[in-house]
C-alpha positions as CSV (number, residue, x, y, z in Angstrom):
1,X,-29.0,-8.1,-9.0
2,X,-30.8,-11.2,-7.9
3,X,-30.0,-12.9,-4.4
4,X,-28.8,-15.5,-6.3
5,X,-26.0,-13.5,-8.8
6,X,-25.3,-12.1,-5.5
7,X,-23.8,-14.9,-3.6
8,X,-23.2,-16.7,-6.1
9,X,-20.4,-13.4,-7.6
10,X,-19.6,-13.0,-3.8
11,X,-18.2,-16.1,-3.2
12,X,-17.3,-17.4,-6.5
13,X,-15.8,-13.8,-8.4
14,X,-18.3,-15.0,-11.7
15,X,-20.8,-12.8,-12.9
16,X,-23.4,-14.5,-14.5
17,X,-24.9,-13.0,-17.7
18,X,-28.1,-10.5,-16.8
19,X,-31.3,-11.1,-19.2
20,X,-32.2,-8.5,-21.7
21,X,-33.5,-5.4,-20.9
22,X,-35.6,-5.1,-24.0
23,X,-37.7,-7.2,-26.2
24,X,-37.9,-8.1,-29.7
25,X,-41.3,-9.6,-30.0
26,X,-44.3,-9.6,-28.4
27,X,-44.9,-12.9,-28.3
28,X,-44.3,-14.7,-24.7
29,X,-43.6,-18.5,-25.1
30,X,-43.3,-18.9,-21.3
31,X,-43.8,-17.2,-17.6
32,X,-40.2,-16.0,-16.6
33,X,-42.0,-15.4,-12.6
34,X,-42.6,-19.0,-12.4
35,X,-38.9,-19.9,-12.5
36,X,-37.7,-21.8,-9.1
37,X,-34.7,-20.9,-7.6
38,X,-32.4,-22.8,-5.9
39,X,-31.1,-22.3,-2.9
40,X,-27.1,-21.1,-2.2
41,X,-25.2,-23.6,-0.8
42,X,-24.2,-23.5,2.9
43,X,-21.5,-21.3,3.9
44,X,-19.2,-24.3,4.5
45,X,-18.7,-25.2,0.3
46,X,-15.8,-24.1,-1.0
47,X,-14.8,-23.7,-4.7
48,X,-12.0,-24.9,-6.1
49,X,-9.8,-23.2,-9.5
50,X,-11.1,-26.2,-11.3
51,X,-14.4,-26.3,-10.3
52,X,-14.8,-22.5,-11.3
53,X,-13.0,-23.4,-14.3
54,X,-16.4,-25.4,-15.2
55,X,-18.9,-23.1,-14.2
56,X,-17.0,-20.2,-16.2
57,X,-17.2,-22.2,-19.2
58,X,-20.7,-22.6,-19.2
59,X,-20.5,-18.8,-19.2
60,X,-18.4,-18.9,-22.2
61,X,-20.3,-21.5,-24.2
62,X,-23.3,-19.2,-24.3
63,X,-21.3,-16.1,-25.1
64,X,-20.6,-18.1,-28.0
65,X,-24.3,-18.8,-28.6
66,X,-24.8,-14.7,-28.1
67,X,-22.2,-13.6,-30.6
68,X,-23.8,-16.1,-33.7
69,X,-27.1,-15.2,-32.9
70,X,-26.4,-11.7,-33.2
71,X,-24.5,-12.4,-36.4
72,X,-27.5,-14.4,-38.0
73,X,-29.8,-11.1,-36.8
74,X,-27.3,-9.0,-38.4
75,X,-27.1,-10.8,-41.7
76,X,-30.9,-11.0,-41.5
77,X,-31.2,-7.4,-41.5
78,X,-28.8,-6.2,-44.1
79,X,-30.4,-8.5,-46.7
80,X,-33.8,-7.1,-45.9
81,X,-32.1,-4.1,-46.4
82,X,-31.0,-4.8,-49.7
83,X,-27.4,-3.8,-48.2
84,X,-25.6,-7.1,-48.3
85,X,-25.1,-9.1,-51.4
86,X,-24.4,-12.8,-51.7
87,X,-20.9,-12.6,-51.9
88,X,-19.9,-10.2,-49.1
89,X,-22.7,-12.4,-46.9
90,X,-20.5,-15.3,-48.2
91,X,-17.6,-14.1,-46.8
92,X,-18.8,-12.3,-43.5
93,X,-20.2,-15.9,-42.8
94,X,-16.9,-18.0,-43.7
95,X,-15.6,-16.0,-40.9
96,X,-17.8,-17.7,-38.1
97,X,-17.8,-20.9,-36.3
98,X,-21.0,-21.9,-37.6
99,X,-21.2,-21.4,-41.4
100,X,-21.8,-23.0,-44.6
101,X,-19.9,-23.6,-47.8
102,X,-23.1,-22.5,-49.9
103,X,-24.5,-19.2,-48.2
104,X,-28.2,-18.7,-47.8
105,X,-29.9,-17.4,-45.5
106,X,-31.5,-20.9,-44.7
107,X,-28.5,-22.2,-44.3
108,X,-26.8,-19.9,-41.5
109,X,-30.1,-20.2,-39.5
110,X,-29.9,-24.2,-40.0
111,X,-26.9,-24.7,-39.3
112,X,-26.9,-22.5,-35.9
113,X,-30.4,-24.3,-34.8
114,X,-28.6,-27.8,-35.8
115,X,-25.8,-26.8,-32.9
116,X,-28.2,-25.4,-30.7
117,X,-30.4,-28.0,-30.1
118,X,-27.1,-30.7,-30.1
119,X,-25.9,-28.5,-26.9
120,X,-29.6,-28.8,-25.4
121,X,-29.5,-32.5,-25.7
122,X,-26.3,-32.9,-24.2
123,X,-27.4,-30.7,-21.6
124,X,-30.6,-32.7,-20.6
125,X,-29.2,-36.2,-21.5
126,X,-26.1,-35.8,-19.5
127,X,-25.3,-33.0,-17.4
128,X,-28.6,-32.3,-15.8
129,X,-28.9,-35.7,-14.5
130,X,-25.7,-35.7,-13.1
131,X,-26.1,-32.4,-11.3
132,X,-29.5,-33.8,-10.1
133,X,-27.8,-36.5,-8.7
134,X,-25.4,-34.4,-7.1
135,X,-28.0,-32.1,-5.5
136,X,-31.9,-33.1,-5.1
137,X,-32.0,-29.2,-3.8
138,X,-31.7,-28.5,-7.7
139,X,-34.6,-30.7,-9.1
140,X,-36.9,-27.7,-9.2
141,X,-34.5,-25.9,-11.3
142,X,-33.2,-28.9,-13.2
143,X,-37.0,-30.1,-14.1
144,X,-38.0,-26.2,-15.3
145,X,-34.9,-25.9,-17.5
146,X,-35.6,-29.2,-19.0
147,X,-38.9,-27.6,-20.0
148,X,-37.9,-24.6,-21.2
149,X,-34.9,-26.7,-23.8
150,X,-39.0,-28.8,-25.1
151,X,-40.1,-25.1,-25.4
152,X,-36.7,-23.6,-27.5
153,X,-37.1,-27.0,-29.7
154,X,-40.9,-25.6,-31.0
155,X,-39.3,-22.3,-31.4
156,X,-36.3,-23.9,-33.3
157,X,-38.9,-25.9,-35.2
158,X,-41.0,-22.5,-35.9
159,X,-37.5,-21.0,-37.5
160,X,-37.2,-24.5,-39.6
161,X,-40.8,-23.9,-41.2
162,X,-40.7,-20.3,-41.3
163,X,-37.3,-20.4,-44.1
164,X,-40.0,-23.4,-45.9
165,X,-42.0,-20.3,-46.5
166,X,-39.4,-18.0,-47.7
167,X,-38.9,-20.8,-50.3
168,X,-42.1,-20.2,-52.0
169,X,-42.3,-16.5,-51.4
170,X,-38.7,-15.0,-51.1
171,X,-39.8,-11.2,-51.3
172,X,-41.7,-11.8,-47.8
173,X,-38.6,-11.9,-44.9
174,X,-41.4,-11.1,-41.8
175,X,-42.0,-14.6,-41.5
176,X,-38.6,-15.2,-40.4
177,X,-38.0,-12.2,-39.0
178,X,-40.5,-13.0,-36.3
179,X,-39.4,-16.2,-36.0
180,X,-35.8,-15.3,-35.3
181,X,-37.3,-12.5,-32.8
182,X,-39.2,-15.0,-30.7
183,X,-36.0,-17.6,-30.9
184,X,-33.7,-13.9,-29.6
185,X,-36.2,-13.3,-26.5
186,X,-36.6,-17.0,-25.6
187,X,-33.0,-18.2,-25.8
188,X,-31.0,-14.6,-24.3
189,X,-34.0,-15.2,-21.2
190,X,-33.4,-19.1,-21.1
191,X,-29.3,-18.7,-21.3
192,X,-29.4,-15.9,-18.7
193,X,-31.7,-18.1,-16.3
194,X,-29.4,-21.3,-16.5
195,X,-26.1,-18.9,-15.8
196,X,-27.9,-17.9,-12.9
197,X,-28.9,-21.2,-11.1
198,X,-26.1,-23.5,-12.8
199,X,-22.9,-21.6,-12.9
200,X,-22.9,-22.2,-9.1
201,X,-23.7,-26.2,-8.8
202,X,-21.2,-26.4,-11.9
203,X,-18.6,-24.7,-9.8
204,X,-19.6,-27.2,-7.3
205,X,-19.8,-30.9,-9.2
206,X,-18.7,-29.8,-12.7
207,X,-20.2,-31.5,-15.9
208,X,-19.8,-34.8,-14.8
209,X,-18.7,-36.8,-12.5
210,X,-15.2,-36.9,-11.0
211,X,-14.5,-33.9,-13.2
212,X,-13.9,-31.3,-10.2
């Protein structure tokens, strides 16, 4: 446990999500020992029930990013394994929040990079600003997650081109199997990192102004 996850569980109860343990492609689209920190806040903050009540649902929102992308992994592998058809992927996917009246592979990856990158933007258009304004000690931290959403866009935008390719040759999945890999290590280390430095100032100032 990081000093930060430390205080930040000890004085708050939230347990911010760890990053993954394991890898799924080799491929490194930033250095995770370059990350700033911030630092805790002094000993005199309190937290109030509603200001948790923000910095748990940041928590939550990216669970919910967790649970689709395993569901687009998981679809990705049974019809590379010839063990879903059409209409049972049809149905598993009418059961999600993100999903598609016409089912194709295509679409369940568009659809959850379309709501991905609409949660990034809001992020750096709205909420980072205001928690900047809130708390220059967070710039550092602010600026570097900034980057990394520019970074998660090119992978987003590697995804896009990579189901262009399964177009014109739809018995070749790698493409997009390394393309959803890269997107798996990049956003469960990017999500995991924010948790860590924002679930705190959220707690603090909440997603905007005169919220907490």
């Amino acid at each position: 446990m990081t000093d930060t996850q430390h205080w930040l569980t000890a004085r708050t109860g939230l347990v911010p999500t760890p990053p993954p343990q394991t890898r799924h492609s080799t491929t490194e689209v930033w250095d995770e020992s370059t990350r700033p920190t911030a630092p805790e806040p002094d000993r005199e903050t309190r937290f109030t029930g509603r200001g948790l009540s923000a910095g748990k649902h940041l928590i939550e929102v990216h669970n919910h990013y967790r649970a689709e992308l395993t569901r687009v992994r998981d679809i990705l592998e049974q019809v590379r394994a010839n063990a879903m058809d059409v209409g049972v992927a049809r149905g598993e996917l009418n059961a999600m929040t993100l999903r598609s009246n016409n089912w194709t592979l295509g679409s369940i990856c568009q659809s959850y990079c379309l709501s991905l990158t609409q949660h990034h933007t809001m992020e750096s258009g709205g909420i980072f600003p205001h928690l900047r304004a809130s708390d220059q000690g967070l710039a550092a931290v602010i600026e570097r997650l900034d980057q990394e959403h520019q970074v998660i866009h090119d992978v987003l935008e590697a995804v896009d081109q990579a189901l262009v390719d399964l177009v014109r040759h739809p018995e070749d999945l790698s493409g997009v199997q390394e393309a959803v890999d890269v997107l798996t290590d990049a956003l469960l280390s990017h999500l995991a990192y924010e948790e860590r430095e924002l679930v705190g100032p959220l707690s603090r100032f909440g997603f905007f102004g005169g919220q907490v």
